[in-house]
N, C-alpha and C positions, 0 to 999 in steps of 0.2 A: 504493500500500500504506500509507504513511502517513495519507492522508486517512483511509483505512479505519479504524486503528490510531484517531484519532483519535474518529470518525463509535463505535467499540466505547466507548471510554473513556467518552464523553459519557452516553452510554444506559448503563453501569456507574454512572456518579456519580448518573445522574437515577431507577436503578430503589432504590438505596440510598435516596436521599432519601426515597421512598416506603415503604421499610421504616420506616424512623425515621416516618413519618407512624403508620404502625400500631403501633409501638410504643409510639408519646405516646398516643393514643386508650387502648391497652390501660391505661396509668400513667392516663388521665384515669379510667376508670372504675372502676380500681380505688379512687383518690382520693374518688370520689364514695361508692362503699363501703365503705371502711376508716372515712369520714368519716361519713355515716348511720349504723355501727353503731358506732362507739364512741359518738357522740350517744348514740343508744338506752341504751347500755349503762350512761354517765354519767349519763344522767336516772336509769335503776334503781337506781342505788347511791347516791342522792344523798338520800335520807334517810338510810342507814348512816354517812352524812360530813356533821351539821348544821352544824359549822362549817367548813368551806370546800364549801357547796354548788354552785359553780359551777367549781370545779375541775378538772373530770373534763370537763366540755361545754366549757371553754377549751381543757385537752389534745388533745380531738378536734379541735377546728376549727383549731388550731395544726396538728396531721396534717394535714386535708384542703389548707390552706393550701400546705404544702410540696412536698408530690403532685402539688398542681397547676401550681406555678412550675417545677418540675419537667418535668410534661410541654410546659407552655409552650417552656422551654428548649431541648425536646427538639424543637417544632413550629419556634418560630427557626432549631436548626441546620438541621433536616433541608430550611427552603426556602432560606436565604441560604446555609449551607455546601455543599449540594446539588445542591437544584434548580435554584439561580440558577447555581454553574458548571458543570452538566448544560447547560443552556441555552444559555449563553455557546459551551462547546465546539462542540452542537449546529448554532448558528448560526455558525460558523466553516465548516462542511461544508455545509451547506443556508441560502441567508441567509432565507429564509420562516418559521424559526426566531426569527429576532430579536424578531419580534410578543412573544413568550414570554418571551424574555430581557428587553426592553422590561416587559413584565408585573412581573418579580419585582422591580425597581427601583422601578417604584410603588409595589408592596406594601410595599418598605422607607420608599418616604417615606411612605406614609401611617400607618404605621409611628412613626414619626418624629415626625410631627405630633398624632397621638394622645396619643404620649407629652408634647409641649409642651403640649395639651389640659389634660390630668391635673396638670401644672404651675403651669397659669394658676388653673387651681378651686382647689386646696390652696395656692394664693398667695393668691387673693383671701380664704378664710375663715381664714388666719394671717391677711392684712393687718385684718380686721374683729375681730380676737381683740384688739387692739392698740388699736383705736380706736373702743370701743362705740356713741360717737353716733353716729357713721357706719356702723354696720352693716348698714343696711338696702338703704344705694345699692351700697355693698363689694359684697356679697355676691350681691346684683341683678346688677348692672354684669359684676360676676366670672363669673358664671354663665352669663349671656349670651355672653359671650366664648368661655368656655370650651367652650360646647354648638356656637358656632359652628367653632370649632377643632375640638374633635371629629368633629362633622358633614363637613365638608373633610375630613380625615384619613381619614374612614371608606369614604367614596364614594371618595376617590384607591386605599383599600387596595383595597376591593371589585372597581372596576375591575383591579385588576394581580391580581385574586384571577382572573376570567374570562377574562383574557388570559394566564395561566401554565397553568392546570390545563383549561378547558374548549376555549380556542384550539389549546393546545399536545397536549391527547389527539387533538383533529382532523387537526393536523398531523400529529401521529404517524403517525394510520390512512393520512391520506392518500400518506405517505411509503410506508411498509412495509405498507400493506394488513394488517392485523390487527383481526378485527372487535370484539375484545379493548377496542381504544384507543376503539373508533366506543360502545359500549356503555358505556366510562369517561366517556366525555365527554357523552352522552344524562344517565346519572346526576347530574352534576354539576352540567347545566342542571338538571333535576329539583330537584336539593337548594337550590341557587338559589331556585328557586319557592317550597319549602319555607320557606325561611327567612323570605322575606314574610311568612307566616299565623304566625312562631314557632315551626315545629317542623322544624328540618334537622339532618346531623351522621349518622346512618344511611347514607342514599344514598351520601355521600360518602368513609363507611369502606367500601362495597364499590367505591368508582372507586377507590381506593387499589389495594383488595387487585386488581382486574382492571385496573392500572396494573401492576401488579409482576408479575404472569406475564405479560402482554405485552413486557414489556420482554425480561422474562428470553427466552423465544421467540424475539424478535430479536434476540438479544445471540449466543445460539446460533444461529441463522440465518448472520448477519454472520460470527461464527467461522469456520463451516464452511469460509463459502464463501473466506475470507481463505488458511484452511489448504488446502486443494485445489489450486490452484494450485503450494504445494509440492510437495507429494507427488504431481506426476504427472511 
């Protein structure tokens, strides 16, 4: 009964995370929105205001800006608060789980190293801010580094991206048989693909949304059957 109690709580944590996934999407496109139309709006009125005409197009991209750190914040909690102890728990009761849990640990270091990416670039064009004759190897040199640290960072996250979400809807299906999970994870490949040619993020807000009634499904599933045993 505990395993059980456990095996419920995991799939509790990991169908929340998934909410919080649709809710940053929803905050991202609003961001993209509130942000395109106060643009528009600041450009319109920027002859009524000739001296401070860029005023209004700062305000808005200051909005869009916030919005979107925002739903970032929101995509951070929902896989390292979440998904990653969804996982963890998950792999406590089934170890073929771990793959998944393994996943989101990457996605933190690449993660990680993105973020030291981002570091090394805005070091290197401070450090050539400092020292004009040298700015050409600086900022070369910097670049280089930094695209390579990025690059590493990117393929580590990517990878723990297809080992948490597309390995882990498999495993799901293949656990609890929900064609739910088999069709989250078809998409997910899909959106993958997409993203080669530039245009992904669609496919993958419907594996959300058919990640989260599947869950929910088996979450009630899992109850019943914990509860039944009581009451006979």
């Amino acid at each position: 009964m505990e395993t059980r109690n456990v095996e419920i709580s995991a799939l509790r944590t990991l169908r929340s995370g998934f909410l919080y996934l649709l809710v940053a999407v929803i905050v991202g496109v609003i961001a993209v929105l509130a942000g395109l139309l106060s643009i528009i709006a600041a450009l319109g009125f920027m002859p009524a205001a000739p001296h401070r005409p860029f005023a209004g197009v700062i305000g808005a991209v200051a909005l869009l800006l916030v919005l979107s750190l925002v739903a970032v914040g929101i995509v951070l909690y929902a896989i390292f608060g979440k998904i990653r102890p969804g996982m963890r728990q998950l792999s406590e009761v089934d170890n073929g789980f771990h793959i998944s849990y393994t996943g989101t640990t990457l996605m933190l270091v690449g993660l990680v190293i993105l973020v030291l990416g981002l570091i090394v670039l805005v070091a290197a064009f401070a450090a050539a801010g400092f020292s004009p004759e040298v700015v050409r190897g600086t900022v070369l040199s910097g670049l280089a580094l930094a695209l390579g640290v990025l690059l590493i960072g990117g393929i580590i996250a990517f990878i723990g991206n297809i080992l948490t979400f597309v390995v882990g809807a498999f495993k799901l299906h293949g656990k609890y048989q929900n064609s739910l999970y088999m069709a989250a994870g078809i998409l997910f490949v899909l959106d993958i693909a997409l993203l080669l040619v530039g245009f992904s993020g669609i496919l993958s807000l419907v594996g959300y949304i058919l990640m989260y009634i599947a869950l929910g499904d088996t979450i009630n599933k899992l109850s019943t059957a914990a509860a039944t045993p009581a009451q006979a």
